[in-house]
C-alpha positions as CSV (number, residue, x, y, z in Angstrom):
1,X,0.0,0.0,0.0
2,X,1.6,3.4,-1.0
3,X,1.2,7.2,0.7
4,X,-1.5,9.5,-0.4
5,X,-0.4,12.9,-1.6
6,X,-1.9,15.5,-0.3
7,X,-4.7,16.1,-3.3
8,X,-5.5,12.5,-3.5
9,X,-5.9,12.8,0.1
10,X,-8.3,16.0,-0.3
11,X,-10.4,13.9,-2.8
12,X,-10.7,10.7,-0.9
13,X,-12.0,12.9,2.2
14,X,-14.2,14.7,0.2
15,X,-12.4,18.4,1.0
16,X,-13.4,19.7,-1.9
17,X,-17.2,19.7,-1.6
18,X,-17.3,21.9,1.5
19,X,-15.4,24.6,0.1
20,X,-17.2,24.6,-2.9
21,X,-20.3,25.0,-0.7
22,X,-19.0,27.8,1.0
23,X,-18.4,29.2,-2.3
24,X,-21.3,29.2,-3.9
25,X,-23.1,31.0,-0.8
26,X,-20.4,33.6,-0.8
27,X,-20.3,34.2,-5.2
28,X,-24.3,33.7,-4.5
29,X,-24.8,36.7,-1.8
30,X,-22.2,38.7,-3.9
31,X,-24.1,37.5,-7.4
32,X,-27.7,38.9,-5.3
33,X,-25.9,42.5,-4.3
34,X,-24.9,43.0,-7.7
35,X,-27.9,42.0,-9.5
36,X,-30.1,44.1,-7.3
37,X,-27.4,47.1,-8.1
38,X,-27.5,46.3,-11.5
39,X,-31.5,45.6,-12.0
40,X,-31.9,49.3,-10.1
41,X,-29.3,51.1,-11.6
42,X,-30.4,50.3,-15.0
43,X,-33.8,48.6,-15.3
44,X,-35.5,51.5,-16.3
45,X,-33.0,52.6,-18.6
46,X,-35.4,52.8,-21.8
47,X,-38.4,54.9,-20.1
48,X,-40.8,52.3,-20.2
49,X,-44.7,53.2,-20.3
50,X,-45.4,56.4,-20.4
51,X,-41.9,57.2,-20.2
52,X,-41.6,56.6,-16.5
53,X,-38.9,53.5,-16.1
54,X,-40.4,52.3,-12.4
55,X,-41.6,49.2,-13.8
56,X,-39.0,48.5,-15.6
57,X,-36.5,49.2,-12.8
58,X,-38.9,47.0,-10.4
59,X,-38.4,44.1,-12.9
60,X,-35.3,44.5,-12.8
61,X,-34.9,44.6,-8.9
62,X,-36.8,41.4,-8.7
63,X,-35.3,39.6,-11.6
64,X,-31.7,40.4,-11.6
65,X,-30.6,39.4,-7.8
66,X,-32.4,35.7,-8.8
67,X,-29.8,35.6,-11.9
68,X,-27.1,36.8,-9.7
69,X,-27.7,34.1,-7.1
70,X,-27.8,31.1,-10.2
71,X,-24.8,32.2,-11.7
72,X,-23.0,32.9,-8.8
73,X,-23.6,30.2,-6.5
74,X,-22.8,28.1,-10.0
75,X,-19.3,29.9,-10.2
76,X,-18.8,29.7,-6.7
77,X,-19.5,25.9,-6.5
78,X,-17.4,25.8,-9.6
79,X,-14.0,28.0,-8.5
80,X,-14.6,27.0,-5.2
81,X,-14.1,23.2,-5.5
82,X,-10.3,23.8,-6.6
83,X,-9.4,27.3,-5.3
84,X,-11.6,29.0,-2.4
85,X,-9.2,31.7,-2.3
86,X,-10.3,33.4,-6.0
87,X,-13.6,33.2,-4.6
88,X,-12.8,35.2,-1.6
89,X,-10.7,37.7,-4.2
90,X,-13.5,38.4,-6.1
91,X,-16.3,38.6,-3.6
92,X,-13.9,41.5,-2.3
93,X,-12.8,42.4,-5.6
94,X,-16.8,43.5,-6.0
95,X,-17.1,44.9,-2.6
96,X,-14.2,47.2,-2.8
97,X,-15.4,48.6,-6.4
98,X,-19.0,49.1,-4.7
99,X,-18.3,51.1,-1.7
100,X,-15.3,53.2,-4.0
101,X,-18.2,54.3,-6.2
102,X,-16.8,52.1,-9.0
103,X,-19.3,50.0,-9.9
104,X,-21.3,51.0,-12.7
């Protein structure tokens, strides 16, 4: 019987599927934040009826933070399986460019 290395150890014990939990829950809250940001920002964009965009930008409040917790609990679950620690750099990546006023 030979050693495990240390990734065929993670695999064996299953290591990886906890931090890709944790992942997706973090790239999911951050994927909410910013579709909410996003679907307010610029939902009503194009006037809508009557040229008042509050429908649209309610649409948008209510249908971008469900897109932004699919794709990023997805690409949390996905980057976190391998490498929590880009997952952590972006969620902060996002924060830092939202509270500097740099997230358009």
């Amino acid at each position: 019987m030979r050693e495990l290395n240390v990734m065929e150890i993670n695999e064996v014990s299953g290591a990886g599927f906890w931090s890709a939990v944790s992942s997706a829950i973090l790239l999911g809250a951050t994927g909410f934040a910013a579709g909410a940001a996003y679907g307010g920002i610029h939902g009503g964009d194009q006037g809508g009826l009557l040229g008042v965009g509050v429908v649209g930008q309610l649409v948008g409040v209510i249908v971008g933070p469900i897109i932004g917790i699919i794709g990023g609990s997805i690409l949390g679950a996905v980057l976190g399986w391998n490498d929590p620690d880009s997952v952590n750099a972006i969620a902060t990546q996002f924060l830092n460019n939202f509270v500097n006023g740099n997230f358009k």
